[in-house]
Biopython code that builds the backbone (N, CA, C, O; Angstrom):
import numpy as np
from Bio.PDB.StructureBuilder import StructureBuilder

atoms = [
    (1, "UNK", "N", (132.552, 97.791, 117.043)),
    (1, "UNK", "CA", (131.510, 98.752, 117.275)),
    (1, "UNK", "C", (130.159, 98.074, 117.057)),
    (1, "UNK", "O", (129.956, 97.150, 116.269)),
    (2, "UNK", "N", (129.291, 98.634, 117.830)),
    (2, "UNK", "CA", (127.886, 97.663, 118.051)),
    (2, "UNK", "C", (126.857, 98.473, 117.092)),
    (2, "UNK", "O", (126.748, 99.698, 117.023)),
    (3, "UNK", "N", (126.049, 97.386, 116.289)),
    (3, "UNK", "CA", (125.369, 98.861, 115.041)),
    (3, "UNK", "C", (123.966, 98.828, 116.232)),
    (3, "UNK", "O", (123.797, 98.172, 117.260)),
    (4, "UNK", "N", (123.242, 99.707, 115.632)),
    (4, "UNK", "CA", (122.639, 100.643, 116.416)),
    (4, "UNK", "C", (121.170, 100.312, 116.123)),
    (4, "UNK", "O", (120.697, 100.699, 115.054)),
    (5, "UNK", "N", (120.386, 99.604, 117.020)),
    (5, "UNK", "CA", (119.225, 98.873, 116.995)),
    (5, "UNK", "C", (118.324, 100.461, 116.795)),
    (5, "UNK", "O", (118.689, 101.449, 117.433)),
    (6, "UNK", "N", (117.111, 100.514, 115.814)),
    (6, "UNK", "CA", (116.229, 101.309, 115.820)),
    (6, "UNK", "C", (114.755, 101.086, 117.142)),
    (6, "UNK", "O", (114.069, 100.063, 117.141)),
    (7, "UNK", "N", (114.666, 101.536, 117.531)),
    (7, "UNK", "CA", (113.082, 100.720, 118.221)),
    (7, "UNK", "C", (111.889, 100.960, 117.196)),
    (7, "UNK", "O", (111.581, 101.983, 116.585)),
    (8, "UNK", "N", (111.232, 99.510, 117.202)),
    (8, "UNK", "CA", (110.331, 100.060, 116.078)),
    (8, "UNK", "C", (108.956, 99.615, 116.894)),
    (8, "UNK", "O", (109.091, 98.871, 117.865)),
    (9, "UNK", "N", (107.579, 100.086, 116.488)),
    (9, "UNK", "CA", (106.746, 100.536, 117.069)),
    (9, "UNK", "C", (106.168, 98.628, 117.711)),
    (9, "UNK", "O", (106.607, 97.526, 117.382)),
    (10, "UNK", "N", (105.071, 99.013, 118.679)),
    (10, "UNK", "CA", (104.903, 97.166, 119.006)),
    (10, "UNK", "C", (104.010, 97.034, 118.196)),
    (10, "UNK", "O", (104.158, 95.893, 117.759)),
    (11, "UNK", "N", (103.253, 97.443, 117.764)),
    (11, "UNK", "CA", (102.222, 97.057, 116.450)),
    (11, "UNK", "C", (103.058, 96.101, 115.525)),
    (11, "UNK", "O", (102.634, 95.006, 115.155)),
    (12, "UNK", "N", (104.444, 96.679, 115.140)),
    (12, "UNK", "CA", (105.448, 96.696, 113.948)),
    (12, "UNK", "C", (105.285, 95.257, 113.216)),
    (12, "UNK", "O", (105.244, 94.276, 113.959)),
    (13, "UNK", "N", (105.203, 95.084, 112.017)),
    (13, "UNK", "CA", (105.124, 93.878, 111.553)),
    (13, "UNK", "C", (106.023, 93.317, 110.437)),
    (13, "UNK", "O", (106.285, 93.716, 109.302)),
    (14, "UNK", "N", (106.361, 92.363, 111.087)),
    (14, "UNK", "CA", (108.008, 91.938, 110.253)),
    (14, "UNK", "C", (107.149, 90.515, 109.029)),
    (14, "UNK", "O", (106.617, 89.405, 109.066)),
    (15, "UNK", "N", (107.620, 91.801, 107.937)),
    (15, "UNK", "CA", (107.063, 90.263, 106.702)),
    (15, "UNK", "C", (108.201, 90.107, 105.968)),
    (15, "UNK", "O", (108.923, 91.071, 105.716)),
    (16, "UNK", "N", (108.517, 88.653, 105.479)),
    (16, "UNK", "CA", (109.612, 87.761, 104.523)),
    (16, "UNK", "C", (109.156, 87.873, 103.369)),
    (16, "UNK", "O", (108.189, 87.168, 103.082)),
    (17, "UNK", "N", (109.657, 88.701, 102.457)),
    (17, "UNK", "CA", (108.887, 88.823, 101.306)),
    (17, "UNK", "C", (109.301, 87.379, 100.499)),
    (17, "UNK", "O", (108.925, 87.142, 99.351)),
    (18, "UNK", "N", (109.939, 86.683, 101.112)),
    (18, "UNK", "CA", (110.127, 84.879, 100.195)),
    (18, "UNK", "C", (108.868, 84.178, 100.741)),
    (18, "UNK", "O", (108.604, 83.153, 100.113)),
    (19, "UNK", "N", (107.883, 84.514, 101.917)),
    (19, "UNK", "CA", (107.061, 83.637, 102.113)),
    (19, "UNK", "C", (106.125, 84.251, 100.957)),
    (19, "UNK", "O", (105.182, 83.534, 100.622)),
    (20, "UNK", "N", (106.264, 85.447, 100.328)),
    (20, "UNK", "CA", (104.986, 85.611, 99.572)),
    (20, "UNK", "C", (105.019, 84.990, 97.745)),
    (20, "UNK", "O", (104.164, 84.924, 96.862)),
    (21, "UNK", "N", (106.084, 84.727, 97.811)),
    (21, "UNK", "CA", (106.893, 84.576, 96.180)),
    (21, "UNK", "C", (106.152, 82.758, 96.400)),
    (21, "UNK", "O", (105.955, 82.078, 97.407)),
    (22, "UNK", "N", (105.840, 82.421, 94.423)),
    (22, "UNK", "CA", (105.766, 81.121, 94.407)),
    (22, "UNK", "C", (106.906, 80.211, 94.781)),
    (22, "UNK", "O", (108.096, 80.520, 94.824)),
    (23, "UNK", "N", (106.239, 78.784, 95.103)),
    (23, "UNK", "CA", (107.208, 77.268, 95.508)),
    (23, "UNK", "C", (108.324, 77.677, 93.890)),
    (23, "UNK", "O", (107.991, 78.533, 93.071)),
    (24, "UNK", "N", (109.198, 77.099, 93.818)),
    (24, "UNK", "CA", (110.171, 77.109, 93.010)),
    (24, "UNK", "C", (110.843, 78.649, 92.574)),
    (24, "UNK", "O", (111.441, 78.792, 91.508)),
    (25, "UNK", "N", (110.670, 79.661, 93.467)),
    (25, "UNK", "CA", (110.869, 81.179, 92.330)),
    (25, "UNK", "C", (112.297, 80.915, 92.575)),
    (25, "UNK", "O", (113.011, 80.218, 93.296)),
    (26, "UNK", "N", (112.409, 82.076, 91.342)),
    (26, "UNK", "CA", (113.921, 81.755, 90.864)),
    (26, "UNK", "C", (114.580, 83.657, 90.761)),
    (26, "UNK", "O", (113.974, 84.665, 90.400)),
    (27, "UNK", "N", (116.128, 83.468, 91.289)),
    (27, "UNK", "CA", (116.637, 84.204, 91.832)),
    (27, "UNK", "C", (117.797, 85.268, 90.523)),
    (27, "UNK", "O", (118.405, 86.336, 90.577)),
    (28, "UNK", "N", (117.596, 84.261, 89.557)),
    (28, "UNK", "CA", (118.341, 84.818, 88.527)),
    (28, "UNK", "C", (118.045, 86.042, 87.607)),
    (28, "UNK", "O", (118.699, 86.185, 86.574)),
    (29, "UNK", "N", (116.998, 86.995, 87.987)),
    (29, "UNK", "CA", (116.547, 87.911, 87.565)),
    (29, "UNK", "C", (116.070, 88.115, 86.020)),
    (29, "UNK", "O", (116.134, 89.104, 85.289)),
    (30, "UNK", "N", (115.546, 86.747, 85.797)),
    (30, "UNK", "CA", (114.565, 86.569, 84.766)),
    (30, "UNK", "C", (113.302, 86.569, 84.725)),
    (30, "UNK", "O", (112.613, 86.275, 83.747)),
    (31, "UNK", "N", (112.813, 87.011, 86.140)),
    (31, "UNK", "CA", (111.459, 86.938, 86.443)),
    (31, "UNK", "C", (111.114, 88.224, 87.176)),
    (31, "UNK", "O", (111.977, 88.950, 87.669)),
    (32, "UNK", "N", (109.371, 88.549, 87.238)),
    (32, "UNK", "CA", (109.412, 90.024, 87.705)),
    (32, "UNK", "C", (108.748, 89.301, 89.082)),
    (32, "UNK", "O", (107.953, 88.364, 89.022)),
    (33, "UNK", "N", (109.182, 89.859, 90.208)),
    (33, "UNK", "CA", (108.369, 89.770, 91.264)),
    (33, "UNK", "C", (107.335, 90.692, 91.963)),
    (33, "UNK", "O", (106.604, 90.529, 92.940)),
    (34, "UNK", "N", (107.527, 91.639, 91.172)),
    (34, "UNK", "CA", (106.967, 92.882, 91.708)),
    (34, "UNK", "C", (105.911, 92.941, 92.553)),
    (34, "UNK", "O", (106.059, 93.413, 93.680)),
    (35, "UNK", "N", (104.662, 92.451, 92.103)),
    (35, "UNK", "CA", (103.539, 92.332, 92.955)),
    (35, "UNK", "C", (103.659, 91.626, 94.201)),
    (35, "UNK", "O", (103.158, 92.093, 95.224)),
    (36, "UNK", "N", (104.197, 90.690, 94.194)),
    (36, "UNK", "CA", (104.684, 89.609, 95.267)),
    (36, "UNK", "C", (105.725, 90.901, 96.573)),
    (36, "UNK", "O", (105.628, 91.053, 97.791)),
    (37, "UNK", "N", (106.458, 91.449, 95.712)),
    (37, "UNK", "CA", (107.161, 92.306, 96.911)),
    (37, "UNK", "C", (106.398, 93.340, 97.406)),
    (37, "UNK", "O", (106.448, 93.612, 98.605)),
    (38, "UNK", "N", (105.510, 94.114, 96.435)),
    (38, "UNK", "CA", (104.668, 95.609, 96.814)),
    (38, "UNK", "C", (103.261, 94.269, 97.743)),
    (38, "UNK", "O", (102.253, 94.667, 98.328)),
    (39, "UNK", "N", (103.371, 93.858, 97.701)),
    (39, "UNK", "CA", (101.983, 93.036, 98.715)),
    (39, "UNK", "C", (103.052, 93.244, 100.390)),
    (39, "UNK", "O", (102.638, 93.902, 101.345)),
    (40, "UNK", "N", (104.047, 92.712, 100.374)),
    (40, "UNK", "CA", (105.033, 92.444, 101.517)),
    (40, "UNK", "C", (105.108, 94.456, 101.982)),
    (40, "UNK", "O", (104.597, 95.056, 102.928)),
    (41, "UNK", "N", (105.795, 94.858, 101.059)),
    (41, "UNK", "CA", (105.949, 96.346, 101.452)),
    (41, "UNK", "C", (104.352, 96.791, 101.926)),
    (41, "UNK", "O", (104.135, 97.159, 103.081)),
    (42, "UNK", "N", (103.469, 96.725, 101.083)),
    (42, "UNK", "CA", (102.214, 96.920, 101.640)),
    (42, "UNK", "C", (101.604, 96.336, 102.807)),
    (42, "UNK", "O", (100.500, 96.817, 103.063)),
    (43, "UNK", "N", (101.978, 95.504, 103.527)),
    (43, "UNK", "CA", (101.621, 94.666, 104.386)),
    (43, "UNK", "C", (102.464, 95.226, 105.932)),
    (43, "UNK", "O", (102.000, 95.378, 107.062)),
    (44, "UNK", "N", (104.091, 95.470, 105.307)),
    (44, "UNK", "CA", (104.433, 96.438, 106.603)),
    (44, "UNK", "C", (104.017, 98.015, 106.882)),
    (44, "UNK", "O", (103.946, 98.820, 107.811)),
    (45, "UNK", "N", (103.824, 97.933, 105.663)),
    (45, "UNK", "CA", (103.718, 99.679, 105.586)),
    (45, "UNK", "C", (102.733, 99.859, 106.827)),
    (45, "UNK", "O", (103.037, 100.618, 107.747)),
    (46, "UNK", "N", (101.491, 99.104, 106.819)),
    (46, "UNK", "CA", (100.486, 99.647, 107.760)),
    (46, "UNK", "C", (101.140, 100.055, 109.279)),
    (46, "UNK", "O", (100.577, 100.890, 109.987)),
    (47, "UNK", "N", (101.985, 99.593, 109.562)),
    (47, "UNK", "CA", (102.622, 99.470, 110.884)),
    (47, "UNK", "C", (103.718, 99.655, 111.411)),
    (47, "UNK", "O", (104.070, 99.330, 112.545)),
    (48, "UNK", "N", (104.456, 100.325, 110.396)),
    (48, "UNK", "CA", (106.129, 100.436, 110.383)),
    (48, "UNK", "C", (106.752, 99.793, 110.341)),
    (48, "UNK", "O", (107.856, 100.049, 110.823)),
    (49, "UNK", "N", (106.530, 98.610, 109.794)),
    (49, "UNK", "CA", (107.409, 97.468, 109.998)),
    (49, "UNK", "C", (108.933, 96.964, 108.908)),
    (49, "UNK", "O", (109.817, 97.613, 108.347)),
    (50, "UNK", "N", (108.711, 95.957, 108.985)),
    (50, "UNK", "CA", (110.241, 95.575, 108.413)),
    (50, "UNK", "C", (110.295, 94.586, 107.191)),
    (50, "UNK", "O", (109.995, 93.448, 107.551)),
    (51, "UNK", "N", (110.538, 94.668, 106.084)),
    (51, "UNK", "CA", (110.821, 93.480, 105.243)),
    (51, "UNK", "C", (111.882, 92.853, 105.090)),
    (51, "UNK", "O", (112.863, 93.462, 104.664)),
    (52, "UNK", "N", (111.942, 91.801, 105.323)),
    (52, "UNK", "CA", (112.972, 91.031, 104.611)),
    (52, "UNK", "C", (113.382, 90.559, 103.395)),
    (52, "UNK", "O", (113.580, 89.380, 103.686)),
    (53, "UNK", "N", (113.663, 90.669, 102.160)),
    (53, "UNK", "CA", (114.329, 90.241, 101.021)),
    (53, "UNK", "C", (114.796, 88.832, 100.755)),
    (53, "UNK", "O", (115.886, 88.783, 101.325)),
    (54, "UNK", "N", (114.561, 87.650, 100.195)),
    (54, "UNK", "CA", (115.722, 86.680, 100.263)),
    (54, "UNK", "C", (116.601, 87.521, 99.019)),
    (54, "UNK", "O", (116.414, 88.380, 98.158)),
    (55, "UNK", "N", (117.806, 86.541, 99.625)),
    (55, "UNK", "CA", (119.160, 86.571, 98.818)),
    (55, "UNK", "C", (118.739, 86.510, 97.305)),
    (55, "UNK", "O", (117.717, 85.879, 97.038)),
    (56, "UNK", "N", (119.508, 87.169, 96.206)),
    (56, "UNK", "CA", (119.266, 86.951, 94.655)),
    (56, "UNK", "C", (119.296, 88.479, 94.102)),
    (56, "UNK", "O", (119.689, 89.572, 94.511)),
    (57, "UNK", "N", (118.613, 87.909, 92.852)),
    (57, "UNK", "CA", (118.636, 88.936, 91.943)),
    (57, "UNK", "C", (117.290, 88.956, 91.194)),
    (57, "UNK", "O", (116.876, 88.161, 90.350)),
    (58, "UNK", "N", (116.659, 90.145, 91.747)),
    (58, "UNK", "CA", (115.146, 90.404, 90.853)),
    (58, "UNK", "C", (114.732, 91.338, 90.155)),
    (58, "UNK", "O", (115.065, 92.509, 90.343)),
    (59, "UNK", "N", (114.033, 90.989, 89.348)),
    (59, "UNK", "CA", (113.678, 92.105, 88.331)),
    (59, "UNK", "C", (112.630, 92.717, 88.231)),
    (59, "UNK", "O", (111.473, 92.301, 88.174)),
    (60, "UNK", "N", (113.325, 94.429, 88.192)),
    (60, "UNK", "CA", (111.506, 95.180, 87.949)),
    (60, "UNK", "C", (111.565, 95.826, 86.536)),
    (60, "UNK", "O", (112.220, 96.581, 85.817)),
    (61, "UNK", "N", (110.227, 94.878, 86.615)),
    (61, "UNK", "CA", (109.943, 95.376, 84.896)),
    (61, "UNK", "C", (108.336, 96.203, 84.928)),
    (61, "UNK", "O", (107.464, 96.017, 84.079)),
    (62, "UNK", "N", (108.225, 97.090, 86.061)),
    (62, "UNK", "CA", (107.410, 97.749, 85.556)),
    (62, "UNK", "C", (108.258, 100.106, 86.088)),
    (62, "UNK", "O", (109.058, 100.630, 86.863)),
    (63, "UNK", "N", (107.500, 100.427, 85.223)),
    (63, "UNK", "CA", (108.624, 102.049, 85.627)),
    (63, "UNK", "C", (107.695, 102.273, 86.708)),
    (63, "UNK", "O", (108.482, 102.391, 87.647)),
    (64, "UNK", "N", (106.398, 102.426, 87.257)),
    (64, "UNK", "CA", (106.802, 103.042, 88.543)),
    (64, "UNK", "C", (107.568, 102.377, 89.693)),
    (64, "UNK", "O", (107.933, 103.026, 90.674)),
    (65, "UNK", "N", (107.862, 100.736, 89.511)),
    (65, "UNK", "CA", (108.528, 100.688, 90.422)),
    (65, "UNK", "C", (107.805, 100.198, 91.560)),
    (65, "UNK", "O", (106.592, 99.985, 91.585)),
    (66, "UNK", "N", (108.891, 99.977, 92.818)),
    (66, "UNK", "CA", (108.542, 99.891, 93.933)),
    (66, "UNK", "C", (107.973, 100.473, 94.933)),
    (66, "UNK", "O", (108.820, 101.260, 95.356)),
    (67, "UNK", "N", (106.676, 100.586, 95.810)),
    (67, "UNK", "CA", (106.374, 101.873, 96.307)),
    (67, "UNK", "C", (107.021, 101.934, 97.668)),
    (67, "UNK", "O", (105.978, 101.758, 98.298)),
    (68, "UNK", "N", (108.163, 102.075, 98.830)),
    (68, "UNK", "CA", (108.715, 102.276, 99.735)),
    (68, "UNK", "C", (108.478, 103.397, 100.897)),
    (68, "UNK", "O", (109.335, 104.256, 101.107)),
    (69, "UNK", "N", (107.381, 103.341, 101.565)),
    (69, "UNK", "CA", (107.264, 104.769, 102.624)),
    (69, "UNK", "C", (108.386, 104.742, 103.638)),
    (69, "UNK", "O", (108.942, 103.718, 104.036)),
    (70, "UNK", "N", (108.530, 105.403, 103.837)),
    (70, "UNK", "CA", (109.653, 106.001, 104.619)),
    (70, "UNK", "C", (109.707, 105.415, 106.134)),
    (70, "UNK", "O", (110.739, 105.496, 106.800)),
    (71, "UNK", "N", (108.545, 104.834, 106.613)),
    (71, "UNK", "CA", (108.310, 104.087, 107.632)),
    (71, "UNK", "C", (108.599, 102.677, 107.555)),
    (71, "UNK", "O", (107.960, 101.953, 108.319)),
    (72, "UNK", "N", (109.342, 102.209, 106.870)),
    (72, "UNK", "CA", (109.038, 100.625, 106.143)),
    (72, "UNK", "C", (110.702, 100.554, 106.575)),
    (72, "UNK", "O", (111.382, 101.579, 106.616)),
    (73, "UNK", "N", (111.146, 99.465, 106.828)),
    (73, "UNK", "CA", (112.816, 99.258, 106.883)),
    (73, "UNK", "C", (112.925, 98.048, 106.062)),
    (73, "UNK", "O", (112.096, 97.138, 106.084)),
    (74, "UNK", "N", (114.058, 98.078, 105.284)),
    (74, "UNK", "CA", (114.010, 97.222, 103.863)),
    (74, "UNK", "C", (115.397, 96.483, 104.650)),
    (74, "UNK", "O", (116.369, 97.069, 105.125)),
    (75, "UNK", "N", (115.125, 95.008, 104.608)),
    (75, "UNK", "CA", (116.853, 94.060, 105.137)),
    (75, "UNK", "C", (117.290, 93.431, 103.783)),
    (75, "UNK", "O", (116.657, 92.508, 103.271)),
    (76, "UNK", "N", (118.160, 93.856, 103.352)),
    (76, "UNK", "CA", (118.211, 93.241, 101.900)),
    (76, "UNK", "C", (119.556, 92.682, 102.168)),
    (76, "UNK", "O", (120.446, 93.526, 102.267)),
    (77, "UNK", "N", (119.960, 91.204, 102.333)),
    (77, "UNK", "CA", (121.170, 90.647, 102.371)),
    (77, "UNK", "C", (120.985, 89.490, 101.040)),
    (77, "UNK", "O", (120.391, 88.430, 100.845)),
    (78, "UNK", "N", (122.102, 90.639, 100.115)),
    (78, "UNK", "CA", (122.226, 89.425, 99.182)),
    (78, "UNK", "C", (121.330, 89.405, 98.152)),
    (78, "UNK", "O", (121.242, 88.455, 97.375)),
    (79, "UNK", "N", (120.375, 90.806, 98.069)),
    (79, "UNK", "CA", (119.449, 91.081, 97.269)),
    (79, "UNK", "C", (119.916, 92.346, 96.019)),
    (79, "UNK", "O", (120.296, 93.507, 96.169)),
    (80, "UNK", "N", (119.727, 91.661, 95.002)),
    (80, "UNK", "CA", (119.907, 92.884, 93.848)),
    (80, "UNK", "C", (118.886, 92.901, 93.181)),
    (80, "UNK", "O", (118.319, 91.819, 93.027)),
    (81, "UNK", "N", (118.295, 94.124, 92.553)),
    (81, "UNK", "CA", (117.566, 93.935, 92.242)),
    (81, "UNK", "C", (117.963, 94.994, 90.589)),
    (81, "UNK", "O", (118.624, 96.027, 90.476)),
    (82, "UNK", "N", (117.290, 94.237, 89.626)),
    (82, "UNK", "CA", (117.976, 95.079, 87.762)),
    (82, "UNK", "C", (117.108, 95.272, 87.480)),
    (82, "UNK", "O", (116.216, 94.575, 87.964)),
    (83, "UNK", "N", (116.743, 96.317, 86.529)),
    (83, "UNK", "CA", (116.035, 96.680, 85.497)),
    (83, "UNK", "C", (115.584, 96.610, 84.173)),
    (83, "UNK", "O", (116.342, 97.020, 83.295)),
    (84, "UNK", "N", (114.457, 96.154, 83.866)),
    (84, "UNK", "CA", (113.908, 96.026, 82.642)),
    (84, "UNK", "C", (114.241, 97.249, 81.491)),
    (84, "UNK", "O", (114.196, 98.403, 81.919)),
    (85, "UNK", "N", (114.441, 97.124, 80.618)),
    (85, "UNK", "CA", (114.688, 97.764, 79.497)),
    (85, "UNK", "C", (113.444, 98.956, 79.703)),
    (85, "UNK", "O", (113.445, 100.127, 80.084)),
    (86, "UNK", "N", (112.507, 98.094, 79.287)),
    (86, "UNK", "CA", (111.380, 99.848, 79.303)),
    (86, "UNK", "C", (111.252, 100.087, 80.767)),
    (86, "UNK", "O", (110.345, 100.833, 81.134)),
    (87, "UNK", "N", (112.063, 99.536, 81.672)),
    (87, "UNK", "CA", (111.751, 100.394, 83.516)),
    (87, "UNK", "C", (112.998, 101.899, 82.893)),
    (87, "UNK", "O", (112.863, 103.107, 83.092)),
    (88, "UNK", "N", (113.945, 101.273, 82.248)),
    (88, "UNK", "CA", (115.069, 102.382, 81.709)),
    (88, "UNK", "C", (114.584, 103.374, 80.715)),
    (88, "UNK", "O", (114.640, 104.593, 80.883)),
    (89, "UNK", "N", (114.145, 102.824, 79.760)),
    (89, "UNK", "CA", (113.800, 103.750, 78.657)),
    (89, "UNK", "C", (112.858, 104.719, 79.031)),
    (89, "UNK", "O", (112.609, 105.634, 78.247)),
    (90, "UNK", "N", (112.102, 104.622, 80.506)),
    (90, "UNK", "CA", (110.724, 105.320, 80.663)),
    (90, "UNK", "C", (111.278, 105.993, 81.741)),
    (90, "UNK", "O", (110.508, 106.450, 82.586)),
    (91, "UNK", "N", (112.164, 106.100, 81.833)),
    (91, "UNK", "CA", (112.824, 106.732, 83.231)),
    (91, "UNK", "C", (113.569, 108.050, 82.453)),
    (91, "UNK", "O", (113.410, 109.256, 82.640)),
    (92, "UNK", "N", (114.451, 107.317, 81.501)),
    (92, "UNK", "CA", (115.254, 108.668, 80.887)),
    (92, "UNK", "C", (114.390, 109.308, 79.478)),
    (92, "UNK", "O", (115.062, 110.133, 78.859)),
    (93, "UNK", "N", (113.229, 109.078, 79.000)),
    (93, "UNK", "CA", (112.932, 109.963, 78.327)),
    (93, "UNK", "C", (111.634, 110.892, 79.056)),
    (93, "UNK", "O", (111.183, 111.881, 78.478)),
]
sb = StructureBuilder()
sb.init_structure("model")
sb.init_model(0)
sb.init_chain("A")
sb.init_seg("    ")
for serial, (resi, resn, name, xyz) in enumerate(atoms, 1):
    if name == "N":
        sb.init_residue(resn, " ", resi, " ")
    sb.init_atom(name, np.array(xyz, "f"), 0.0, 1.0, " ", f" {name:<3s}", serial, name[0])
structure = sb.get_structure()
């Protein structure tokens, strides 16, 4: 079965959120990338566009989090992403 291409707008702008991360970042989710990814999400957002993820494991260590509009398409192959202790503690109290 053939998956099912969306059409996305021609403006649409496809950003790699690994071109925005520093030379050496590291995938083991000891590091926060956050700003580095909300710049990428912010960057498609204007246009509907698409992010890409590299492969790994990253960490958000701040509670609001990621901001994601609903217009944005997230490709995450191979991407996990864990939580900081106070992203948890500020969530459930």
């Amino acid at each position: 079965m053939a998956r099912q291409a969306w059409p996305l707008p021609h403006s649409a702008v496809d950003v790699s959120a690994a071109d925005l991360l520093p030379d050496g970042f590291v995938v083991d989710g000891s590091v926060s990338y956050m700003a580095e990814f909300q710049q990428g999400l912010d960057r498609a957002t204007a246009s509907g566009g698409v992010v890409t993820f590299p492969p790994g494991t990253f960490l958000l260590d701040e509670p609001a989090g990621l901001r994601v509009p609903s217009s944005t398409i997230l490709v995450m192959r191979g991407t996990r992403f864990v939580f900081a202790g106070v992203v948890l503690r500020s969530r459930l109290s």
